[in-house]
N, CA, C and O atoms as a GROMACS GRO file, in nm:
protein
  620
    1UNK      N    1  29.101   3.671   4.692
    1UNK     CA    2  29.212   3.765   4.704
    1UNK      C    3  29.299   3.757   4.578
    1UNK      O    4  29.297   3.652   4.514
    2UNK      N    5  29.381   3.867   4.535
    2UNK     CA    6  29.441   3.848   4.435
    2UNK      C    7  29.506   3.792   4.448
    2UNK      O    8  29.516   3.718   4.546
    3UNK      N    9  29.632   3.804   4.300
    3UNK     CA   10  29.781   3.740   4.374
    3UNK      C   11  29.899   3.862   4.400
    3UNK      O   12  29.845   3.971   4.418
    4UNK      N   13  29.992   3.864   4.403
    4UNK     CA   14  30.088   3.966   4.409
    4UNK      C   15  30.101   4.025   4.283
    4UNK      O   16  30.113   4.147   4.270
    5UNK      N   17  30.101   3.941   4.181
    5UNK     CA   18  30.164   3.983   4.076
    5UNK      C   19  30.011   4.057   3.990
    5UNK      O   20  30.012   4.117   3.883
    6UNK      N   21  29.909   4.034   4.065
    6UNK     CA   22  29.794   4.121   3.992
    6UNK      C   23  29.814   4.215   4.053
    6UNK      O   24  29.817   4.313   3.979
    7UNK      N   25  29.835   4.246   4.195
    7UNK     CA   26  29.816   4.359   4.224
    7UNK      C   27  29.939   4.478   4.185
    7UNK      O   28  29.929   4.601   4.184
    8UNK      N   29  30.064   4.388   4.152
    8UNK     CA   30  30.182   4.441   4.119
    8UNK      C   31  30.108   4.539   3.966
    8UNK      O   32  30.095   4.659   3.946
    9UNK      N   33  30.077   4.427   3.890
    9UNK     CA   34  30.017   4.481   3.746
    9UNK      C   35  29.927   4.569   3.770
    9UNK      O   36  29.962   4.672   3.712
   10UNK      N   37  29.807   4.586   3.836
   10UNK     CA   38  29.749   4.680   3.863
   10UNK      C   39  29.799   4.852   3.922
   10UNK      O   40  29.761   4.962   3.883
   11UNK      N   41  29.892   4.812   4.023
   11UNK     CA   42  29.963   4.922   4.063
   11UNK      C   43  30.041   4.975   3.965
   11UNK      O   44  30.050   5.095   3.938
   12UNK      N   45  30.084   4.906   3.924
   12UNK     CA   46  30.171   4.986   3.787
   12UNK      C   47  30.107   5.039   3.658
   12UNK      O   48  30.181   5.098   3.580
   13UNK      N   49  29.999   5.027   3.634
   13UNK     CA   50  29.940   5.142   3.547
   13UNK      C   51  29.936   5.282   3.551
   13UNK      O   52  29.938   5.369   3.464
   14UNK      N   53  29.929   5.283   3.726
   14UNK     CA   54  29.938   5.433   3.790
   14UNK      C   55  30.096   5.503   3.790
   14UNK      O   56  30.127   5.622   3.797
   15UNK      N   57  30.176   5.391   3.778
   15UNK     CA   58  30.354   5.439   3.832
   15UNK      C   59  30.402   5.403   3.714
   15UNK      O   60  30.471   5.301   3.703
   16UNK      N   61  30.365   5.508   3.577
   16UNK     CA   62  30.446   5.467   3.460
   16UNK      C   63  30.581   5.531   3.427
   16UNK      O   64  30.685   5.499   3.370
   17UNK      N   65  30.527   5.641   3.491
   17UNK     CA   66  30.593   5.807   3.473
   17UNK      C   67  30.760   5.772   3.527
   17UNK      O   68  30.764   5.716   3.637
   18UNK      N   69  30.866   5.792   3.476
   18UNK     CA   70  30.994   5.775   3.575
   18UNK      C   71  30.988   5.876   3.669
   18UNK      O   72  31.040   5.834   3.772
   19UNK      N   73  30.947   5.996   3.682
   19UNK     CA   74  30.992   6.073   3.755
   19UNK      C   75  30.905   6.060   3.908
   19UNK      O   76  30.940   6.097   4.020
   20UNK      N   77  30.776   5.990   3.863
   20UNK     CA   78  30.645   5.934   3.973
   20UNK      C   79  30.736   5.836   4.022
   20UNK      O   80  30.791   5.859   4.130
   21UNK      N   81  30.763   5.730   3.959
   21UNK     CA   82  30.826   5.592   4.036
   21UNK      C   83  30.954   5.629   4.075
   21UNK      O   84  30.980   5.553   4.168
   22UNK      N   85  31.063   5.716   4.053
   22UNK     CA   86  31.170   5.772   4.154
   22UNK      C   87  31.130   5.841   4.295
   22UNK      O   88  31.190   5.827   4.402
   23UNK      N   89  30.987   5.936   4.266
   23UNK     CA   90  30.941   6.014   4.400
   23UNK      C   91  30.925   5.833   4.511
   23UNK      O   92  30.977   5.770   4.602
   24UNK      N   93  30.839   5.832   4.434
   24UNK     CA   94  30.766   5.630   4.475
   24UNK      C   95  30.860   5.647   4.601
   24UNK      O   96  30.849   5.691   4.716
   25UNK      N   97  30.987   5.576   4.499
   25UNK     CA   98  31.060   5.470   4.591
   25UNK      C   99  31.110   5.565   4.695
   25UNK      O  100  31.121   5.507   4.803
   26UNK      N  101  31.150   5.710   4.699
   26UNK     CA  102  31.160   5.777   4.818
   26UNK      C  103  31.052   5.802   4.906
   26UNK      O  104  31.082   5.809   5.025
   27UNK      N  105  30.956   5.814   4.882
   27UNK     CA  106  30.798   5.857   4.973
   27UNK      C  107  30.732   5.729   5.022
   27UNK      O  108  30.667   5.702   5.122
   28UNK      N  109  30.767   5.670   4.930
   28UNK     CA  110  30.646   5.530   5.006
   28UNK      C  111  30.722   5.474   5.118
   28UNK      O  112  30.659   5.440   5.219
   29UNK      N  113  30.862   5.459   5.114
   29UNK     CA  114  30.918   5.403   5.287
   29UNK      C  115  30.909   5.517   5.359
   29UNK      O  116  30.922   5.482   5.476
   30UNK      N  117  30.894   5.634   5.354
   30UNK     CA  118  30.913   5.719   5.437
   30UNK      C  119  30.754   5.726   5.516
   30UNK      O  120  30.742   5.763   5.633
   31UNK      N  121  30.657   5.692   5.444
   31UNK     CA  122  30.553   5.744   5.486
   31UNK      C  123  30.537   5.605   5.590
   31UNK      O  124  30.512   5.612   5.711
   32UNK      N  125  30.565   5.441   5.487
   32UNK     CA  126  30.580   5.356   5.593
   32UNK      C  127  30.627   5.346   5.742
   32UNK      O  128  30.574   5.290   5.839
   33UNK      N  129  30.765   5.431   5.728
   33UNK     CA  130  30.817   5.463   5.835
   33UNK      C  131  30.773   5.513   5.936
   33UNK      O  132  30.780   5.480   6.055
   34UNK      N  133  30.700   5.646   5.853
   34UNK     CA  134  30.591   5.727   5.938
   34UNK      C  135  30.449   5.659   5.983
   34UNK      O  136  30.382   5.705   6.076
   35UNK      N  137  30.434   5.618   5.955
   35UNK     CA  138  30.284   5.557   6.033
   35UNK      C  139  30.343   5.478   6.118
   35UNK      O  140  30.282   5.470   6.225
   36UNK      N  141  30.498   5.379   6.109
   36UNK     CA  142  30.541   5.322   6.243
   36UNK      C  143  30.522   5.392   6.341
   36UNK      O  144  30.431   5.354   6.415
   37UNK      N  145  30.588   5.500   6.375
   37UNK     CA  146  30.646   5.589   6.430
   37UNK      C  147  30.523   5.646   6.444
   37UNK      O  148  30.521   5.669   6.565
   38UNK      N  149  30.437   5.677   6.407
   38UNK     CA  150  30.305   5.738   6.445
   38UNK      C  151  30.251   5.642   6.572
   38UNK      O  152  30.248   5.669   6.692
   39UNK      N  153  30.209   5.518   6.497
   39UNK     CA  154  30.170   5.421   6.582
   39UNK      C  155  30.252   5.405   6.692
   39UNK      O  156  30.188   5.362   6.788
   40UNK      N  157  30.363   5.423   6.714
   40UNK     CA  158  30.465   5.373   6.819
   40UNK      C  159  30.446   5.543   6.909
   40UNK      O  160  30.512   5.572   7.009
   41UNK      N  161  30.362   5.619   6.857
   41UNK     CA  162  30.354   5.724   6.946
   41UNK      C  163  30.207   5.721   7.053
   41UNK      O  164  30.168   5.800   7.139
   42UNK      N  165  30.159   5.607   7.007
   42UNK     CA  166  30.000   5.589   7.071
   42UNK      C  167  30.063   5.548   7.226
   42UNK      O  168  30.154   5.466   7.236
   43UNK      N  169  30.012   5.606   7.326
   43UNK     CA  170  30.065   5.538   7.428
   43UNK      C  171  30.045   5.406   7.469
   43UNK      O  172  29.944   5.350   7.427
   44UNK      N  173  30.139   5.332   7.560
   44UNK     CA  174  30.114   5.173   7.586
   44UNK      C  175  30.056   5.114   7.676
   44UNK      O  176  30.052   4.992   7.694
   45UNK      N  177  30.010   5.194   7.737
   45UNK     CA  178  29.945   5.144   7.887
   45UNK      C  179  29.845   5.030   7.871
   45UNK      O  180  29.824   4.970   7.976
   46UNK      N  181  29.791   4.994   7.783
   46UNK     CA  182  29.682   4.894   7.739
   46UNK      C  183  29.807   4.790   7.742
   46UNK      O  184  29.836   4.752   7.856
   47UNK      N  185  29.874   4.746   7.653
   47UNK     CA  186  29.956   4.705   7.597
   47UNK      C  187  30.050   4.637   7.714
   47UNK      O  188  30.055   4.516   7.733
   48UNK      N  189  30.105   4.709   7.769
   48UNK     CA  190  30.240   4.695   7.919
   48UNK      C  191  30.117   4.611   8.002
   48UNK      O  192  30.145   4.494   8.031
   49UNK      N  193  29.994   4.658   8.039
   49UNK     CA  194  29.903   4.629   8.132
   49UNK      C  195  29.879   4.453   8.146
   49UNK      O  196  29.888   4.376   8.242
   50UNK      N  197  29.835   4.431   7.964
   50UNK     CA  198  29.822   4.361   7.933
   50UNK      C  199  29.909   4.169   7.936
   50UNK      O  200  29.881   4.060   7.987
   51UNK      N  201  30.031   4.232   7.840
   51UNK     CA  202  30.115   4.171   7.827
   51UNK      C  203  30.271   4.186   7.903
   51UNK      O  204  30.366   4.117   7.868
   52UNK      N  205  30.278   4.294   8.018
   52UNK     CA  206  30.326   4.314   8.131
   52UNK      C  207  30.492   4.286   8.085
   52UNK      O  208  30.560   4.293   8.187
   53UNK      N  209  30.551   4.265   8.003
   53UNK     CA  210  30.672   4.281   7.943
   53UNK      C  211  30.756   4.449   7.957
   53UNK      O  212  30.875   4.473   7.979
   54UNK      N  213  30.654   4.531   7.936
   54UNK     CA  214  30.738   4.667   7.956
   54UNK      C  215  30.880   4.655   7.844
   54UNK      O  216  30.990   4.682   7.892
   55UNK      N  217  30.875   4.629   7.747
   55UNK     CA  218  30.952   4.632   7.651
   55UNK      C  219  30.939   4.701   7.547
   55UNK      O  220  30.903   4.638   7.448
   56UNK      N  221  30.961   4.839   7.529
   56UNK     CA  222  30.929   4.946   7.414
   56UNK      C  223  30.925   4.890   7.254
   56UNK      O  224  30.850   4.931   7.165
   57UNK      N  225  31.028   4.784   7.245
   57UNK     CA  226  31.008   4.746   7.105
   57UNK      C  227  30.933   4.667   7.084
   57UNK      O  228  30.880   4.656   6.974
   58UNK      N  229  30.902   4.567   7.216
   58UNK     CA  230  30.782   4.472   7.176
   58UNK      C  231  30.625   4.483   7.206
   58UNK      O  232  30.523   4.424   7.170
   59UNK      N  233  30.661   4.595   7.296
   59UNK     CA  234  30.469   4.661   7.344
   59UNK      C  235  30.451   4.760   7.296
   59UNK      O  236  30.432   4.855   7.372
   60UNK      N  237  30.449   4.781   7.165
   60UNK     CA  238  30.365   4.920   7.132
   60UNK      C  239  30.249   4.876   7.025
   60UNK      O  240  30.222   4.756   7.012
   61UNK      N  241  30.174   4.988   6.940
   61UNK     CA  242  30.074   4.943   6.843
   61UNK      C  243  30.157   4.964   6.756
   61UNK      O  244  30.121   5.076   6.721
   62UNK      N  245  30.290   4.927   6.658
   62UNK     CA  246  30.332   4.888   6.571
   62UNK      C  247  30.347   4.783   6.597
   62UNK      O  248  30.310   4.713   6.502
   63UNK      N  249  30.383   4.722   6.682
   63UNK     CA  250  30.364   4.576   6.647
   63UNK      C  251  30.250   4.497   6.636
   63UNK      O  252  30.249   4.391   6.574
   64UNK      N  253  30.152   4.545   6.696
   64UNK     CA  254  30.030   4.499   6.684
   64UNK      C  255  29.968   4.492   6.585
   64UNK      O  256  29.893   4.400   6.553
   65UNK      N  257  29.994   4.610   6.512
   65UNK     CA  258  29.920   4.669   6.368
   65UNK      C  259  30.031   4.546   6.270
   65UNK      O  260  29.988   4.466   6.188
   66UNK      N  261  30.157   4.561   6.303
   66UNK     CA  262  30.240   4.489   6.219
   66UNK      C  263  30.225   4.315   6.203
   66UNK      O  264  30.258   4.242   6.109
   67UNK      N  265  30.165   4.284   6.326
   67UNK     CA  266  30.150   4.120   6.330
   67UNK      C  267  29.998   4.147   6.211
   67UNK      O  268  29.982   4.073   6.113
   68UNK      N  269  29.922   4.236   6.238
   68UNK     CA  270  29.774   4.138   6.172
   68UNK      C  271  29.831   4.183   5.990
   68UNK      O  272  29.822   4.100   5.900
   69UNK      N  273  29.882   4.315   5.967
   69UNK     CA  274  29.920   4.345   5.830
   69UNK      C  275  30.005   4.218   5.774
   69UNK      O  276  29.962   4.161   5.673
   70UNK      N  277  30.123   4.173   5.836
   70UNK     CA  278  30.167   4.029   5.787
   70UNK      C  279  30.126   3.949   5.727
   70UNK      O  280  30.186   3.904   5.630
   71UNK      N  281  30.004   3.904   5.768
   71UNK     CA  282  29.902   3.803   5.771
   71UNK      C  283  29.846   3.844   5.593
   71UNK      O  284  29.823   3.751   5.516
   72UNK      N  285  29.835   3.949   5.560
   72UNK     CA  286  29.778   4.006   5.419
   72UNK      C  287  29.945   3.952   5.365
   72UNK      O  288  29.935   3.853   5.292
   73UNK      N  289  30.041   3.982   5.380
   73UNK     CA  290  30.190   3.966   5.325
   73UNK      C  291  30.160   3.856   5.289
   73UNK      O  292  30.121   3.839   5.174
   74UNK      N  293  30.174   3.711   5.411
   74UNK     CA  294  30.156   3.612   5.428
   74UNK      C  295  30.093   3.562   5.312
   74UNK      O  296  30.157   3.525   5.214
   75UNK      N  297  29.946   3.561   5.322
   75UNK     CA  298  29.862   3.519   5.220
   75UNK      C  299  29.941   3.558   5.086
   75UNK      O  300  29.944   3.470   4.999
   76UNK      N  301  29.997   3.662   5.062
   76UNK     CA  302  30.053   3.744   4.901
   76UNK      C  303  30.189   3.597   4.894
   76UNK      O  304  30.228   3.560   4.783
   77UNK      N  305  30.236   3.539   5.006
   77UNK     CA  306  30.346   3.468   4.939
   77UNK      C  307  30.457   3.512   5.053
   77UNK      O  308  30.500   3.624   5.080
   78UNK      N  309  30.495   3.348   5.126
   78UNK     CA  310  30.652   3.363   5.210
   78UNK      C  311  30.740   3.444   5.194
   78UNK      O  312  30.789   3.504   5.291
   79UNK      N  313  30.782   3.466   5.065
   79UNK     CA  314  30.890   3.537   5.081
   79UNK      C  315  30.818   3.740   5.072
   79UNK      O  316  30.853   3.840   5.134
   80UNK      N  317  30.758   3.728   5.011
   80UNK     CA  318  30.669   3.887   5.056
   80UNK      C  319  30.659   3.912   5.184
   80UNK      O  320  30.685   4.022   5.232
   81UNK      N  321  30.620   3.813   5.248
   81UNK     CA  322  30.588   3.804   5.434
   81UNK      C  323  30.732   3.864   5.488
   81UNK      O  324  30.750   3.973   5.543
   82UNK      N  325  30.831   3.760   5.456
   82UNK     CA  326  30.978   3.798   5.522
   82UNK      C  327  30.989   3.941   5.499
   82UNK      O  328  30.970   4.024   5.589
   83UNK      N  329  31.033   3.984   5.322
   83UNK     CA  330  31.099   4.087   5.348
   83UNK      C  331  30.970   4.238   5.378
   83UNK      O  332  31.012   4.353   5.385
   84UNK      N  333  30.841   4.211   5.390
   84UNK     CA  334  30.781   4.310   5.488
   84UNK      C  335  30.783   4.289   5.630
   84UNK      O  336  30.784   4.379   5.714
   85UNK      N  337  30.782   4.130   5.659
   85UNK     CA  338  30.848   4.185   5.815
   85UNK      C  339  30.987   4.254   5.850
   85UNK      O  340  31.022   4.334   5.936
   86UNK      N  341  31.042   4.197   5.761
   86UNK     CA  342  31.219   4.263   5.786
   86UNK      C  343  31.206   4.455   5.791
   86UNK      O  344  31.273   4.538   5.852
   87UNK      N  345  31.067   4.474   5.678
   87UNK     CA  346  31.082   4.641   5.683
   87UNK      C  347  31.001   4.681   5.817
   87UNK      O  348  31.037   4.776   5.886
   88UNK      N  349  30.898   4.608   5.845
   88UNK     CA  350  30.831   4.613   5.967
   88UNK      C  351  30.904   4.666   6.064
   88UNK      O  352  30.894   4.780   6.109
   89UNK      N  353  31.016   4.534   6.113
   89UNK     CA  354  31.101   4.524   6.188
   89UNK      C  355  31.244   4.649   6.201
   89UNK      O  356  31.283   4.699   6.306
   90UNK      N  357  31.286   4.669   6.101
   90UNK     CA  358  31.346   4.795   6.055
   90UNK      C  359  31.294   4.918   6.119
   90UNK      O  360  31.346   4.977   6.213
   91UNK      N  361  31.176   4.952   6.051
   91UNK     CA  362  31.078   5.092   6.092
   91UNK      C  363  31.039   5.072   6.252
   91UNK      O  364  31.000   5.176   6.304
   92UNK      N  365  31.042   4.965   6.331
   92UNK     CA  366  31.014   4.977   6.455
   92UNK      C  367  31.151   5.004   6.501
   92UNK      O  368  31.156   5.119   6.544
   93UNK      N  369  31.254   4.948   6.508
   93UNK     CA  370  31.393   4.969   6.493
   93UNK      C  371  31.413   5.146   6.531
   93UNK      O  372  31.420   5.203   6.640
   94UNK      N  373  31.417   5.190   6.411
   94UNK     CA  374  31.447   5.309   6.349
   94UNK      C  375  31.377   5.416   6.434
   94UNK      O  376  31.436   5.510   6.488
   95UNK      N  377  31.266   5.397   6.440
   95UNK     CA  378  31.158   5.473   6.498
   95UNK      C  379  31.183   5.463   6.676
   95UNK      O  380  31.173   5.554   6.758
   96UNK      N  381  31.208   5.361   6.689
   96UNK     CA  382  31.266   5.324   6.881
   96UNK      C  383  31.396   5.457   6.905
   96UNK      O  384  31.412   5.534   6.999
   97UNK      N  385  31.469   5.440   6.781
   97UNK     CA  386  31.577   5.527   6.812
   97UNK      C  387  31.570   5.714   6.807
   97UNK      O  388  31.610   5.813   6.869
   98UNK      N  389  31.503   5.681   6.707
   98UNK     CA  390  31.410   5.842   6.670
   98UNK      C  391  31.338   5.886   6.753
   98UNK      O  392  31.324   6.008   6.746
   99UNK      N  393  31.256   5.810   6.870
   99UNK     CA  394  31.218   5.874   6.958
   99UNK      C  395  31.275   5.900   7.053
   99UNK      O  396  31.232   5.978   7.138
  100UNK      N  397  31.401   5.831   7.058
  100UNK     CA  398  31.502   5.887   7.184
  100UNK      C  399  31.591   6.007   7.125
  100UNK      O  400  31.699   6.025   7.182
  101UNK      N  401  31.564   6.083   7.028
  101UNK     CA  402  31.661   6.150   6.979
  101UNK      C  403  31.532   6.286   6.961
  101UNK      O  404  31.551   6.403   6.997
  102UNK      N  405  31.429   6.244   6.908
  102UNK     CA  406  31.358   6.346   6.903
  102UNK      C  407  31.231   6.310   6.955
  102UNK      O  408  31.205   6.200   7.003
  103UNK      N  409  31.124   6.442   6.939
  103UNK     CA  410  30.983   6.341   6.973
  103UNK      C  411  30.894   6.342   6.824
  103UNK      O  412  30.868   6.413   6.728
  104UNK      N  413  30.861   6.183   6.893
  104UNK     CA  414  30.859   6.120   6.785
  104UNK      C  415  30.670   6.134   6.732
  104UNK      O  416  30.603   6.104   6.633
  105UNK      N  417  30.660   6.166   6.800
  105UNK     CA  418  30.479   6.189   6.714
  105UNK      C  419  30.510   6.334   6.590
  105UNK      O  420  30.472   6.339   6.473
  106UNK      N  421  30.591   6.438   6.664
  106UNK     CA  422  30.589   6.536   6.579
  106UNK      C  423  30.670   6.503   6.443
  106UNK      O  424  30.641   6.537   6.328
  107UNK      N  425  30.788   6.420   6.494
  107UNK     CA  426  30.870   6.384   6.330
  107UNK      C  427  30.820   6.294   6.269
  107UNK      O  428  30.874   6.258   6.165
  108UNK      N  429  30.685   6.220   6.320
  108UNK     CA  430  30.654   6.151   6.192
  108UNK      C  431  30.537   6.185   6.201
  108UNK      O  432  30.456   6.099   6.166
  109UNK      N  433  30.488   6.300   6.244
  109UNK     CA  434  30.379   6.385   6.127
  109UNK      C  435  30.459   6.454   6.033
  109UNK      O  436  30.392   6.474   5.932
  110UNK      N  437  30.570   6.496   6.024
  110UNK     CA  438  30.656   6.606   5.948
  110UNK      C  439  30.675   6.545   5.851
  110UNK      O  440  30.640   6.598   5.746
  111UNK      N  441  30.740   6.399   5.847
  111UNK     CA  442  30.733   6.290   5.752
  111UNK      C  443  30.643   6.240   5.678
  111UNK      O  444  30.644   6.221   5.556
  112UNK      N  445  30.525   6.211   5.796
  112UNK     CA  446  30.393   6.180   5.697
  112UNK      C  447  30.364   6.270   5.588
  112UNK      O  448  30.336   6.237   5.473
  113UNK      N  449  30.373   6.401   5.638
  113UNK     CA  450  30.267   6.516   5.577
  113UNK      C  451  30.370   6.551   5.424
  113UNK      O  452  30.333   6.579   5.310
  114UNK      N  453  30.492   6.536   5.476
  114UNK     CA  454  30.591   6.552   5.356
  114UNK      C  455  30.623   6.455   5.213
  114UNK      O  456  30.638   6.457   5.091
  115UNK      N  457  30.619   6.371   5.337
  115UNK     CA  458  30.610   6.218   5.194
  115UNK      C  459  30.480   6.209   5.125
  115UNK      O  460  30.477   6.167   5.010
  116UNK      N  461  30.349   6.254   5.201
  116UNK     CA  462  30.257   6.259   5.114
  116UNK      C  463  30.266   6.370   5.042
  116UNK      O  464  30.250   6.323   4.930
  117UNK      N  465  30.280   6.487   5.027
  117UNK     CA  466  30.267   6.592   4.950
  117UNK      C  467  30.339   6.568   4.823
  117UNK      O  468  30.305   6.608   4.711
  118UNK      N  469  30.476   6.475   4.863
  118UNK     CA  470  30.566   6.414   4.677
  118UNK      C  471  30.483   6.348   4.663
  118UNK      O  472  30.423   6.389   4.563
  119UNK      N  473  30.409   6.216   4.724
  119UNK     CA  474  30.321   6.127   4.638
  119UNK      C  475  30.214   6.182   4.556
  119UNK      O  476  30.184   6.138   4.445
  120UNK      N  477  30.168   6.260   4.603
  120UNK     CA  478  30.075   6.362   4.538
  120UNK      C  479  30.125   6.456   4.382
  120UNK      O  480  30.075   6.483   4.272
  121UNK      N  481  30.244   6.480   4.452
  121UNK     CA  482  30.311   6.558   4.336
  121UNK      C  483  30.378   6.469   4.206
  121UNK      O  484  30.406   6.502   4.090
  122UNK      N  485  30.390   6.346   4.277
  122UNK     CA  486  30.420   6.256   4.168
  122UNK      C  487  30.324   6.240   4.081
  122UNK      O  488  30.328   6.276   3.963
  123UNK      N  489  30.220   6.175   4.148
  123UNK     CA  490  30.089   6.142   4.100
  123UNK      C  491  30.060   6.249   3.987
  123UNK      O  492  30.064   6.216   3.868
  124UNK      N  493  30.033   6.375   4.025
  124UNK     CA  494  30.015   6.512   3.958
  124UNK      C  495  30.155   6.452   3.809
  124UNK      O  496  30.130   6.381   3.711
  125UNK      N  497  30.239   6.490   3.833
  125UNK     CA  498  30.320   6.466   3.699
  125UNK      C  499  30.220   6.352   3.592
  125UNK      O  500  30.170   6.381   3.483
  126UNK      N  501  30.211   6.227   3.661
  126UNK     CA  502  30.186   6.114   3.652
  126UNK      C  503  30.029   6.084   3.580
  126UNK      O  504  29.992   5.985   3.517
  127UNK      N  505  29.955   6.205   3.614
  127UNK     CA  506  29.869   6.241   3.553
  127UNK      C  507  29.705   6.159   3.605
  127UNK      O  508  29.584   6.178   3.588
  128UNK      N  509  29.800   6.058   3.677
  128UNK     CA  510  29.655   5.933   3.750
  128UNK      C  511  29.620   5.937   3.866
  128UNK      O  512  29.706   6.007   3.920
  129UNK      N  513  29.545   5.906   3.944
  129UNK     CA  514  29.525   5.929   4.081
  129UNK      C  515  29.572   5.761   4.131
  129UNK      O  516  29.563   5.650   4.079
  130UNK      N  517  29.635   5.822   4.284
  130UNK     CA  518  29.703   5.710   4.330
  130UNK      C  519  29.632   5.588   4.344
  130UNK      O  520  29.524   5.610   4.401
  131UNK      N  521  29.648   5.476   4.316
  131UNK     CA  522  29.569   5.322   4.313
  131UNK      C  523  29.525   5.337   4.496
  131UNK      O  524  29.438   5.251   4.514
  132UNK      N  525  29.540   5.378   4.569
  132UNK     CA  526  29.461   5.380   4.712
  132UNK      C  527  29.380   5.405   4.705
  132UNK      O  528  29.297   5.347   4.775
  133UNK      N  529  29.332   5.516   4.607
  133UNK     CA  530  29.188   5.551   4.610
  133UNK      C  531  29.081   5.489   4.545
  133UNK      O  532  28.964   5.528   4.543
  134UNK      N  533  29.164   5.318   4.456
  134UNK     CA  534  29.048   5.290   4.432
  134UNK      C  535  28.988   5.188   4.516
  134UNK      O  536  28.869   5.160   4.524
  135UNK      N  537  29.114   5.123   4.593
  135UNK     CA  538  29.143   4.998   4.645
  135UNK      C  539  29.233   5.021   4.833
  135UNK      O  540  29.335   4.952   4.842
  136UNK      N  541  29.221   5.053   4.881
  136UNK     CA  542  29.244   5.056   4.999
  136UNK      C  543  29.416   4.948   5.024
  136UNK      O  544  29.531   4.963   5.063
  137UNK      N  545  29.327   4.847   4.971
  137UNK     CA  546  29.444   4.728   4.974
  137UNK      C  547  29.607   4.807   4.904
  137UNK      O  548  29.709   4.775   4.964
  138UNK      N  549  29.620   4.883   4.810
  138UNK     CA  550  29.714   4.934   4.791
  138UNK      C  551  29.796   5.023   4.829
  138UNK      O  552  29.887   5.069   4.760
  139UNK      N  553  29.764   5.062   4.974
  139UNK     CA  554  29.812   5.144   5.066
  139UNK      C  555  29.942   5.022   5.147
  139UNK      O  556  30.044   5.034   5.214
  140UNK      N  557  29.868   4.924   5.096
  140UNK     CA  558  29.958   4.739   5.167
  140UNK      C  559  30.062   4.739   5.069
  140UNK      O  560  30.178   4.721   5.104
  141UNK      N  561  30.029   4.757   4.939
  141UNK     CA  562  30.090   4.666   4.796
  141UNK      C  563  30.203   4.803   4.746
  141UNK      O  564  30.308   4.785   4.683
  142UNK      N  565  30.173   4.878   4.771
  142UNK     CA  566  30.312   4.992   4.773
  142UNK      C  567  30.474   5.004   4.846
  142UNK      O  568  30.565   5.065   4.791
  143UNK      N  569  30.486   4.942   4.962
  143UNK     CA  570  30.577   4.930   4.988
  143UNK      C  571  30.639   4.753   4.906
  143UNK      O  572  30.752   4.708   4.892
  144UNK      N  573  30.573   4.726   4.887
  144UNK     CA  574  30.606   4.591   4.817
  144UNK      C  575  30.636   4.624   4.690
  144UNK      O  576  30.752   4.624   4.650
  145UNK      N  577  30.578   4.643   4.646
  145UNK     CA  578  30.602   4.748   4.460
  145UNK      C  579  30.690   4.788   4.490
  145UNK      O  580  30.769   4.753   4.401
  146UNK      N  581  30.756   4.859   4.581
  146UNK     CA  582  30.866   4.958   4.574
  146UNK      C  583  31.021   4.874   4.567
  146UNK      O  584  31.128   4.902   4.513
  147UNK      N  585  30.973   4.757   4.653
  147UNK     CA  586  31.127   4.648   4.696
  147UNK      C  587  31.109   4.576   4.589
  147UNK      O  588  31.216   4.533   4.547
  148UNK      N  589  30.978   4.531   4.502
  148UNK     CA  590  31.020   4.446   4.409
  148UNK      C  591  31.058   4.530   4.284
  148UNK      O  592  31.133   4.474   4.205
  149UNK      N  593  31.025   4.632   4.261
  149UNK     CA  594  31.088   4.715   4.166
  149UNK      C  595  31.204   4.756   4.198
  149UNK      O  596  31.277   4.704   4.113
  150UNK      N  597  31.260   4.809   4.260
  150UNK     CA  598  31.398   4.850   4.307
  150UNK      C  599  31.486   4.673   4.309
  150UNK      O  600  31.604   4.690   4.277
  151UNK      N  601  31.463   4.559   4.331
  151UNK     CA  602  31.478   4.425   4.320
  151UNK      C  603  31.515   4.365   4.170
  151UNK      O  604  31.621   4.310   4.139
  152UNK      N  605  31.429   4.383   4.108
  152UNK     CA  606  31.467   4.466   3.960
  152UNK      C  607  31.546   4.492   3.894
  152UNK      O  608  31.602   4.441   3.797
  153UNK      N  609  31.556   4.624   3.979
  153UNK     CA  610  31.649   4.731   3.902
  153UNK      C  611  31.814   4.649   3.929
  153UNK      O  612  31.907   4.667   3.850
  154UNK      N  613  31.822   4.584   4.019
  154UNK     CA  614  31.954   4.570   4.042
  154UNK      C  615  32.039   4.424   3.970
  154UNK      O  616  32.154   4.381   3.976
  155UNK      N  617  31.900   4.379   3.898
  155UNK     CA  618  31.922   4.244   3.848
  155UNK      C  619  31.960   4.303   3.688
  155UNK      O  620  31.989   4.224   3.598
   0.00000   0.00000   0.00000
């Protein structure tokens, strides 16, 4: 497995462009967000059945999906682990509340479909095709790119 900082270097060949890595840092949490919120739209009946808690924030498939993705964090390095669980934890958060306000499969297809169309359009400026397509694993290493660059910026 790599380390963080290869895959950091690798990802950033593709995100040279400023105007690509500004879309970035708006689209890539959003879309994160959105696949929470997607996942948290799968119903729970497996889940409640299972582990019989009946607790919306702790029985759905974001957390499920979110415990084994960790585990890739994990391996990248403790403190990577924390602050993607903290966004983990956030987007399940966020998304709990969003579905009591709206429904939530349709607003985070609206999200998905939107945040991807800037990543795309970034990309397009950017002139490269997004590092997911060569590597799967960077669909993981993007929201991380995004906090350690913005991490960065503030230093």
């Amino acid at each position: 497995m790599k380390t963080a900082q290869e895959y950091f270097d690798e990802y950033a060949v593709s995100h040279q462009n400023e105007t690509n890595q500004t879309i970035h840092y708006i689209c890539v949490p959003l879309i994160f967000f959105s696949v929470i919120g997607l996942l948290m739209s799968i119903p729970t009946t497996l889940l409640e059945n299972t582990f019989g808690l009946y607790n919306p924030l702790l029985e759905n498939w974001a957390v499920v999906v979110g415990v084994i993705i960790s585990i890739f964090y994990l391996r990248l390095g403790f403190w990577y682990f924390t602050e993607m669980l903290f966004v983990i934890l956030v987007s399940i958060i966020g998304n709990f509340w969003l579905g009591n306000t709206v429904n939530l499969l349709y607003a985070s297809l609206i999200i998905f479909i939107l945040a991807w169309i800037g990543q795309f359009y970034g990309h397009k400026i950017e002139g490269a095709k997004p590092s997911f397509l060569k590597d799967l694993e960077f669909l993981l290493i993007g929201p991380l790119w995004v906090i350690e660059k913005l991490n960065k910026k503030k230093n």
